[in-house]
C-alpha positions in Angstrom: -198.6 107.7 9.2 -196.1 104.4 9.8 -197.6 104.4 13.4 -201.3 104.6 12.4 -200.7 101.7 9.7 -198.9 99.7 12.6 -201.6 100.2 15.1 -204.0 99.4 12.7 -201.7 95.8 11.9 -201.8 94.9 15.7 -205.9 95.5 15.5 -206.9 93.6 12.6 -203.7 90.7 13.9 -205.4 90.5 17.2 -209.2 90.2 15.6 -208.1 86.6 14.5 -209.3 83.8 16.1 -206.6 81.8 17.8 -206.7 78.3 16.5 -208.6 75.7 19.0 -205.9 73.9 21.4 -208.2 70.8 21.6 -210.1 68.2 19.4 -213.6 69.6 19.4 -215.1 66.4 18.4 -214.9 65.3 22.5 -216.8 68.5 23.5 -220.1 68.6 20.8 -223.5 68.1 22.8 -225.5 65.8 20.7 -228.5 66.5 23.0 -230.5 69.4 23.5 -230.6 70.1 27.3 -234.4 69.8 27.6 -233.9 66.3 25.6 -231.2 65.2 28.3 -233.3 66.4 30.9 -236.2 64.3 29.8 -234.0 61.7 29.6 -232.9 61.8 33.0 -236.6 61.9 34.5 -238.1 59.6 32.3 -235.6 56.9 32.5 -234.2 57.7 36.5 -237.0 58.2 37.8 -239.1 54.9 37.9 -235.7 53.1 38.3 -234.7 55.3 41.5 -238.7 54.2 42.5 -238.4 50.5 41.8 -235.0 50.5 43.7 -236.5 51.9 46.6 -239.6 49.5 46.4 -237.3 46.5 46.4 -234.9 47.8 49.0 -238.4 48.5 50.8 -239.1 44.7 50.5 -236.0 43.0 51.3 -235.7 45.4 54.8 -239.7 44.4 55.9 -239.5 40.8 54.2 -242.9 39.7 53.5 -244.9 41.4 51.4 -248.7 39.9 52.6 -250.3 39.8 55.9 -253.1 36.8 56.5 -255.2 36.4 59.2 -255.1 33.3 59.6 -257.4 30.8 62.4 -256.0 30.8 65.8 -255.7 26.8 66.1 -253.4 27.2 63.1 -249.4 26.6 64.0 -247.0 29.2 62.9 -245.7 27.2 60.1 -249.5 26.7 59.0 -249.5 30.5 59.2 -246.5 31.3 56.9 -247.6 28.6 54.6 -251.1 30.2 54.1 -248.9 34.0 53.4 -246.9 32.1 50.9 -249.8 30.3 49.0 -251.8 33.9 49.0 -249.1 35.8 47.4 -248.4 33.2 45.0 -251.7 33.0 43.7 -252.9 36.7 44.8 -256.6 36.4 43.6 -259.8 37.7 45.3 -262.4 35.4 46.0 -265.7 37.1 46.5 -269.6 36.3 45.7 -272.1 38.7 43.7 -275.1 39.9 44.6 -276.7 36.2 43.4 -274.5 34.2 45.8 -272.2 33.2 42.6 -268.5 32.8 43.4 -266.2 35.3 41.7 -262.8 35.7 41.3 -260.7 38.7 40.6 -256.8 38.3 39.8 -254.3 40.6 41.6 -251.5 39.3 39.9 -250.8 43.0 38.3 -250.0 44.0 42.0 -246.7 41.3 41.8 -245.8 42.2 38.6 -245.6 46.3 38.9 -242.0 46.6 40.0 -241.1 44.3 37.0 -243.4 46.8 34.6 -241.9 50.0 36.0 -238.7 48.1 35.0 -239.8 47.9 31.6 -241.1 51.5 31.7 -237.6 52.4 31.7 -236.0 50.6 29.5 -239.1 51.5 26.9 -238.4 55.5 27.7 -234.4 55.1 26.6 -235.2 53.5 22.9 -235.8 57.1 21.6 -232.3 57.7 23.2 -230.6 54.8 21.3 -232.5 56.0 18.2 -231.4 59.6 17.8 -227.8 58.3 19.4 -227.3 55.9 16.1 -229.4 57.1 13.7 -228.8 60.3 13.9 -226.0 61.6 16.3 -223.0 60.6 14.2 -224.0 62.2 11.4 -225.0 65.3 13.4 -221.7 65.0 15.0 -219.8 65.6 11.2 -222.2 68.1 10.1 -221.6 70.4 13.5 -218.3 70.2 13.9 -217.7 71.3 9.7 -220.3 74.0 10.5 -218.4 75.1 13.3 -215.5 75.3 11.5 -216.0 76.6 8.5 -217.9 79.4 10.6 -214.6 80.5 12.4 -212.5 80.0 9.5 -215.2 82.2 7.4 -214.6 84.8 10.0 -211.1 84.5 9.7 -210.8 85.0 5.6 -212.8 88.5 6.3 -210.3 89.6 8.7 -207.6 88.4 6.3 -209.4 90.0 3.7 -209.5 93.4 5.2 -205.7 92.8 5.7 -204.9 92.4 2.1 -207.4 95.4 1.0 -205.1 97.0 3.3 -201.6 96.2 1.9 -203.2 96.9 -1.9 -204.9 100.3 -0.5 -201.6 101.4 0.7 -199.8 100.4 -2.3 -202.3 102.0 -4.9 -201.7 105.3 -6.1 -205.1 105.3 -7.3 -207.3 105.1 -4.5 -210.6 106.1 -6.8 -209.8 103.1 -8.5 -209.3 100.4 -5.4 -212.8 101.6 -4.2 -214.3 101.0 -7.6 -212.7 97.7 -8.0 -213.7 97.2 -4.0 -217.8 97.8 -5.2 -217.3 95.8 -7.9 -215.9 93.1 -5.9 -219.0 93.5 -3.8 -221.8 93.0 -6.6 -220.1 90.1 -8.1 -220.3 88.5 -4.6 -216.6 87.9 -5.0 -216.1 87.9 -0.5 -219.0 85.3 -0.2 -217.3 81.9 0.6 -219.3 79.7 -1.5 -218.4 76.1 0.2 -220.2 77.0 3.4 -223.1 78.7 2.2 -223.6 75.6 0.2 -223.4 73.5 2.0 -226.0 75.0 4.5 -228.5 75.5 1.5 -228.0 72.1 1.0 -228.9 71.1 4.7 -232.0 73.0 4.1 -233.4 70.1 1.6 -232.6 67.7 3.3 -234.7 66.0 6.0 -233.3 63.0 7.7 -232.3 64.6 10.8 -235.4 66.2 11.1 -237.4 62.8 10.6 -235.3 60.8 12.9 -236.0 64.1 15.5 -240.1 63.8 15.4 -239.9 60.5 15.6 -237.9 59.8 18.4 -240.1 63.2 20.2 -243.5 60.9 19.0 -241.8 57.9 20.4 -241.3 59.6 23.6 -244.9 60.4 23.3 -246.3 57.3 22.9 -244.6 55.8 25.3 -245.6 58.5 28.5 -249.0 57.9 27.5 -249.0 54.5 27.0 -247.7 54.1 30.8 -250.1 56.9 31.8 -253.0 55.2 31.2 -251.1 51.8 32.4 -251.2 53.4 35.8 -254.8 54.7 35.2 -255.8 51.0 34.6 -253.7 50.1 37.5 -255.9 52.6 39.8 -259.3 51.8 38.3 -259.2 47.8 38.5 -256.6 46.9 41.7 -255.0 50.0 43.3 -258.2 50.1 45.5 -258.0 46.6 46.8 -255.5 46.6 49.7 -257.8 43.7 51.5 -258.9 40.3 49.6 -260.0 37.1 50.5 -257.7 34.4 49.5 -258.7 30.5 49.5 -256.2 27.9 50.1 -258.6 24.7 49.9 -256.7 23.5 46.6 -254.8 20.8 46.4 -254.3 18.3 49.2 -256.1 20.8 51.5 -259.8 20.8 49.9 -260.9 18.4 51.4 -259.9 19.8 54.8 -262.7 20.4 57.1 -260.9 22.3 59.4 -259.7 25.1 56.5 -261.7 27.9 56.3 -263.0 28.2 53.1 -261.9 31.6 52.3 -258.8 33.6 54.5 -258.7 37.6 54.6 -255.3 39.3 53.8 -253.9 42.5 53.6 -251.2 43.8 51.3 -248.6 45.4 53.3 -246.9 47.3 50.7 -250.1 48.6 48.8 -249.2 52.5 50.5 -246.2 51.9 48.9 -247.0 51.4 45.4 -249.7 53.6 45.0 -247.2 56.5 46.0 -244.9 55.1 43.4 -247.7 55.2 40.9 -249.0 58.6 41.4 -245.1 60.0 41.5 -244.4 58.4 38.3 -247.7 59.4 36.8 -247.8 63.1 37.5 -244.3 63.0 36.6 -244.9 62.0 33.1 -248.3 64.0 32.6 -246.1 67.0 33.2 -243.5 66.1 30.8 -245.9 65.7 27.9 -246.1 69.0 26.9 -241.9 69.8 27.6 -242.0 66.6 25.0 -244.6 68.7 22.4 -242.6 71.8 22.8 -239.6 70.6 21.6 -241.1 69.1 18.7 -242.6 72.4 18.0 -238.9 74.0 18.9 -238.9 72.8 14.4 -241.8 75.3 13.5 -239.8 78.1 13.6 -236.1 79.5 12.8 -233.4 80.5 15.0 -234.0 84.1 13.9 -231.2 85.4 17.2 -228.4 83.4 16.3 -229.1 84.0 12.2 -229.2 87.2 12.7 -225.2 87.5 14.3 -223.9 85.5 11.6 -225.5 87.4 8.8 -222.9 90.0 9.4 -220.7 87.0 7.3 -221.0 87.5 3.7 -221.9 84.0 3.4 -225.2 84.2 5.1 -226.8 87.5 2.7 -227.9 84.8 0.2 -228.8 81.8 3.0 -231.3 84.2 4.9 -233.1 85.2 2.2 -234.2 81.6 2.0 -234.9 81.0 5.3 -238.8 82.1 3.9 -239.0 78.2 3.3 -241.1 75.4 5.7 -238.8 75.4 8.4 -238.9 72.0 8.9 -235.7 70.4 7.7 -232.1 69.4 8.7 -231.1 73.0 8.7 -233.1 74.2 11.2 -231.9 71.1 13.4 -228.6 72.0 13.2 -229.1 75.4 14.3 -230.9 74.3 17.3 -227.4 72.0 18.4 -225.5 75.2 17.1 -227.3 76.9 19.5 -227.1 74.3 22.4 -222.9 74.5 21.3 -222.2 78.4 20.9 -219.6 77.7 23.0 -217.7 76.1 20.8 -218.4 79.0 18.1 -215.4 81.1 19.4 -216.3 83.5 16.6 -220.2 83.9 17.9 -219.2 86.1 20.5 -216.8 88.7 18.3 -219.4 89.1 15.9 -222.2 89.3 18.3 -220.2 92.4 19.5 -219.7 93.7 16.1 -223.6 93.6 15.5 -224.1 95.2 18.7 -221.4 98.3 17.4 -223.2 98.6 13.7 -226.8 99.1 15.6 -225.2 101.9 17.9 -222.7 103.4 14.7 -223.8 106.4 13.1 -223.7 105.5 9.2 -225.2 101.8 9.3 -225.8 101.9 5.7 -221.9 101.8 5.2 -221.7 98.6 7.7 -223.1 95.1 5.9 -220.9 92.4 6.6 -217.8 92.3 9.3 -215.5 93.3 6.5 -216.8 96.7 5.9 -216.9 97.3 10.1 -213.0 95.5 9.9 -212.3 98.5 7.1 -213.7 101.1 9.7 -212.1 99.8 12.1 -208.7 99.9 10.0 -209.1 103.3 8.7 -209.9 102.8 5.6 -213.0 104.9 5.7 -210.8 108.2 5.6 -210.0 107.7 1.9 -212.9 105.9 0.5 -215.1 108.1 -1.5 -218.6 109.4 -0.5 -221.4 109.1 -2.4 
């Protein structure tokens, strides 16, 4: 008997969660991987295409090609490339001889925009990274806690219902007081499932979260049909007709009244355009999804824990609009289960009470820790 009660002292000692070497404050994601991935795209992307337009230009120089007369000089000739791209308008007549003008100017400006593109795309970042993420950061890191420690008491628990088992000479009577103990809920641990209850009415997390997803939003379509506008009005006009007769020179008789040139880079930023544009179409919906990721619970990871006494009472509210701080939490719970060192060990116990024999005998982890202890020979059958 001595060596039964010893082996079963070694199981239940090694059950125990070794206490975490580290800080786990350093290692907490505070971003969902598809959230850092969008972050990634949306922000390196047109900044990895406007450094590669600008490295484009400073290699090949000038950006404009004129055709200028053949009596003018080649300083006449860069002078009419410079005064073109400076004032980068299209002179052309309508179908009534009347001059018309049409301004380019977008054409000069696009790297700059693509620039601001960027920086536009990372405000949701900053947002959820004050607004939200230190508070997240708390919250996770006493959820992930408390969730090993709860673990912990159980085993300890089964420890103690050991030591009194063996020191009762009544063992009727230790099971009776051991279903009593049940009913009055006296394994739950209280702080943790109220605190979690609590999460679920609260909803600032949750609001900073669609907003900064809406954001996001907003802003891909906003440069969407920026680069739709782009391609409708300009990104079809690689050739114009500049004038330089302004100035000094219009009364020049020798000056051509109007000068065709040819944008040399024009290939260059319609490829940028289309890359940056298809980019984002396609990350509209990965932004929708995760804003619908909120319309449902984490049913898989819920569903391990609830082998903790805590979670009986917390998943029988989970009937609620899912739409809270709770259900946020979960999701970075579920994007840090491996910092949950106690996921795994209960995920194994669930996946021995589906394939044990009496599952009506196995609730929580404290009834599978008395099995496993062998306290099952002496309890009474109903």
């Amino acid at each position: 008997m001595s060596l039964s009660h010893t082996a079963a002292e070694y199981m239940l000692s090694d059950a125990l969660l070794p206490d975490p070497g580290g800080s786990r404050a350093k290692g907490l994601r505070l971003e969902l991987p598809s959230d850092r991935l969008l972050k990634f795209i949306t922000v390196g992307l047109p900044l990895l295409l406007v450094s590669l337009a600008f490295a484009r230009e400073f290699s090949t120089g000038s950006q404009i090609s004129c055709f200028s007369p053949t009596n003018f000089t080649g300083k006449q000739s860069a002078y009419v490339d410079t005064a073109c791209w400076d004032s980068l308008v299209h002179h052309s007549f309508d179908t009534e001889g009347h001059a018309v003008t049409k301004s380019l100017w977008a054409l000069k400006v696009f790297p700059y925009s693509l620039l601001v593109v960027a920086v536009l795309m990372y405000l949701p970042y900053l947002l959820w990274r004050y607004a939200a993420a230190p508070a997240l950061h708390s919250d996770l890191l006493f959820i992930i806690d408390e969730l090993d420690k709860s673990y912990n008491r159980s085993v300890r628990l089964v420890q103690h219902m050991r030591k009194v088992q063996q020191a009762s000479t009544e063992p009727e009577r230790f099971w009776e007081e051991y279903e009593r103990a049940r009913q009055e809920r006296y394994f739950e641990f209280p702080l943790l499932e109220r605190y979690l209850t609590c999460k679920q009415r609260a909803h600032s997390l949750v609001f900073i979260y669609i907003l900064r997803n809406l954001l996001l939003l907003l802003f891909l379509a906003a440069t969407c049909l920026y680069l739709i506008f782009l391609h409708l009005n300009i990104f079809f006009q690689d050739e114009f007709s500049c004038s330089i007769k302004t100035g000094l020179l219009e009364a020049e008789p020798h000056i051509p009244p109007l000068i065709p040139c040819k944008l040399v880079f024009f290939s260059v930023f319609q490829l940028i355009s289309l890359s940056v544009g298809g980019v984002y179409v396609l990350l509209i919906p990965v932004v929708i999804y995760n804003a619908l990721q909120l319309c449902q619970w984490d049913k898989g990871l819920l569903s391990v824990y609830e082998m903790l006494p805590a979670f009986d009472l917390l998943s029988r509210k989970m009937l609620t609009c899912p739409i809270n701080d709770l259900n946020v939490i979960l999701l970075f719970l579920r994007a840090n289960i491996s910092k949950l060192t106690s996921f795994s060990r209960l995920n194994a116990v669930s996946a021995l009470r589906d394939t044990t024999a009496n599952k009506q005998d196995i609730d929580t982890v404290i009834d599978f820790m008395t099995l496993l202890a062998g306290l099952e020979t002496t309890k009474p059958k109903p």
